[in-house]
C-alpha positions in Angstrom: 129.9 56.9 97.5 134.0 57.1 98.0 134.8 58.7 101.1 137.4 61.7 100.3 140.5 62.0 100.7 141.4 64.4 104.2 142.8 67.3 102.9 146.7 68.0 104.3 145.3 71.9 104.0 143.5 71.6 106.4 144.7 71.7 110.5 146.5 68.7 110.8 144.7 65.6 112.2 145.4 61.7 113.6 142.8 61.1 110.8 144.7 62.8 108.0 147.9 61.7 108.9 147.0 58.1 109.4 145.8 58.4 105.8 148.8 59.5 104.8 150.8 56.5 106.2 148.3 54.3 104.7 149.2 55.2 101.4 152.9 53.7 101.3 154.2 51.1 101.3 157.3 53.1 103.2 156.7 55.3 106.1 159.8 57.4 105.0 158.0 58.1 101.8 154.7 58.9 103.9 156.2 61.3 106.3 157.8 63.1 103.6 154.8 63.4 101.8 153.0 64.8 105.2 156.4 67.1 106.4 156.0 68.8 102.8 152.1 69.0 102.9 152.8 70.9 106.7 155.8 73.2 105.6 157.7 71.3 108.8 160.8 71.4 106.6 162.8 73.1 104.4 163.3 70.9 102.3 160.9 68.2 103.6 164.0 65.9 103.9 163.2 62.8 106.3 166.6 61.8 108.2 167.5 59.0 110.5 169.0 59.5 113.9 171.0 56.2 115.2 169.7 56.0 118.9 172.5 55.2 121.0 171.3 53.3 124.2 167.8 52.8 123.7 167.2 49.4 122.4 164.3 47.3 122.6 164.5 44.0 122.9 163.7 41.8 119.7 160.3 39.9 120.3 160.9 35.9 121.3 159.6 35.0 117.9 161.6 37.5 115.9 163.0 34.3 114.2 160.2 32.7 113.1 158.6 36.3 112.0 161.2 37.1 109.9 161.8 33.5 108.7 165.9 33.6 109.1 167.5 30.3 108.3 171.1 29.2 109.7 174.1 31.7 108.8 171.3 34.3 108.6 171.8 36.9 111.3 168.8 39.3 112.8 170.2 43.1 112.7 168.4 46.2 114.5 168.1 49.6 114.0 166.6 51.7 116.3 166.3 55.5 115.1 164.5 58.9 115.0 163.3 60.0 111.8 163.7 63.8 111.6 162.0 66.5 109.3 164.4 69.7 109.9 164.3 69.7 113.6 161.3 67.8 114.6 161.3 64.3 115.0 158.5 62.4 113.7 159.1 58.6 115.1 161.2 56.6 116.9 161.7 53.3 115.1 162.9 50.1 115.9 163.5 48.0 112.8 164.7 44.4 112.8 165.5 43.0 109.7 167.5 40.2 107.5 170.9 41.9 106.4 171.8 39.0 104.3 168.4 39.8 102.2 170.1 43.4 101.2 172.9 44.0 99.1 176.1 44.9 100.5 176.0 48.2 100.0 172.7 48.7 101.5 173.8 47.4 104.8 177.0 49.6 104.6 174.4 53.0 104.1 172.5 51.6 106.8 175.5 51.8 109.1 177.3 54.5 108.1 174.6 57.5 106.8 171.4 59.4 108.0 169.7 57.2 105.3 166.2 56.1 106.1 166.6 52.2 106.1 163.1 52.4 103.9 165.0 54.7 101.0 167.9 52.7 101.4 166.2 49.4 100.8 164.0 50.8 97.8 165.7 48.7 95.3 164.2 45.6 96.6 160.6 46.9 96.2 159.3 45.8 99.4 155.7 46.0 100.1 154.5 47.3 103.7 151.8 44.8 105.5 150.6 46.2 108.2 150.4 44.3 111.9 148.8 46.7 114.7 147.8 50.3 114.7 147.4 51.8 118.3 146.4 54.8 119.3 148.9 56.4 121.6 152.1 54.7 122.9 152.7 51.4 123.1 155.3 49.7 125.1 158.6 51.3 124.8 157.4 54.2 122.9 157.8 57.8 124.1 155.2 59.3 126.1 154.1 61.7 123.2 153.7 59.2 120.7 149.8 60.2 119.3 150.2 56.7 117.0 151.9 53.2 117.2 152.5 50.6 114.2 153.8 47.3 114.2 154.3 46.3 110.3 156.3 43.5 108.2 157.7 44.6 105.0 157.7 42.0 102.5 160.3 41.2 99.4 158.1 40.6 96.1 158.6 36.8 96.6 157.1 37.1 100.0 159.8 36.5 102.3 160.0 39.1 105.0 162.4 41.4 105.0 161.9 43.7 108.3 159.4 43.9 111.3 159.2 47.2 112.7 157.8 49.0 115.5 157.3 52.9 114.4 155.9 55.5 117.4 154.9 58.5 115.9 155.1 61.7 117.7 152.6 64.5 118.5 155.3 66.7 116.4 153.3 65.5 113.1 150.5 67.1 114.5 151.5 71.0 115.7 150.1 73.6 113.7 
């Protein structure tokens, strides 16, 4: 027998919300699926807030992960994604900018774009790394979740590693 779905009636949960990210392949597209479910904005618009500052450094392998070849450069982009007021996660994403078009890299440096609506075109599938429960290194002391995920082009080559902190914020009444 299928185990159902949590409901997103129902008071907000780690459970339920990890469901939720489970289901896309994008966490932009997740969290605006769970701001909407919660009412946490009006519209349940997700947003991304260029940290200033704050940078992690990229792991030693970051290379290798992300399978970059000479000429090919390793860009990061370290944000808060925002629902109204609240922000939901701090991300660090590392990524390939030679495997997006020109003007994807230009939204990603110039606009509030989420880099996972802004790549969308390429139809990137998410494959999932880690899940831990509470911060991980780096993160902020109320993150409730951490993720560490690749996101894949169709041909398999990966396009982005990311580390994504989730904040208790998803979970307030």
């Amino acid at each position: 027998m299928a185990t159902p779905a949590p409901s997103l009636n129902a008071a907000p949960t780690l459970d339920a919300f990890e469901a939720v990210l489970s289901r896309h392949d994008s966490a932009t597209l997740a969290l605006e699926e769970w701001c909407a479910a919660r009412g946490l904005g009006d519209p349940a618009r997700i947003t991304a807030h260029l940290v200033q500052g704050a940078d992690q450094p990229a792991p030693d392998d970051i290379r290798t992960v992300l399978a970059i070849g000479h000429g090919d450069t390793v860009s990061l982009r370290n944000v808060r994604l925002n629902c109204g007021a609240k922000v939901l996660s701090v991300a660090w994403n590392w990524y390939v900018a030679e495997r997006l078009t020109p003007a994807m890299n230009a939204a990603l440096g110039s606009t509030d774009i989420p880099f996972g609506k802004a790549v969308a075109a390429l139809q990137f599938r998410r494959k999932p790394l880690s899940t831990v429960a509470g911060a991980a290194a780096n993160c902020p002391p109320e993150t409730i979740s951490t993720h560490q995920a690749m996101l894949l082009l169709p041909d398999g080559r990966p396009l982005a590693y990311l580390v994504e902190c989730y904040t208790a914020a998803n979970l307030e009444p």
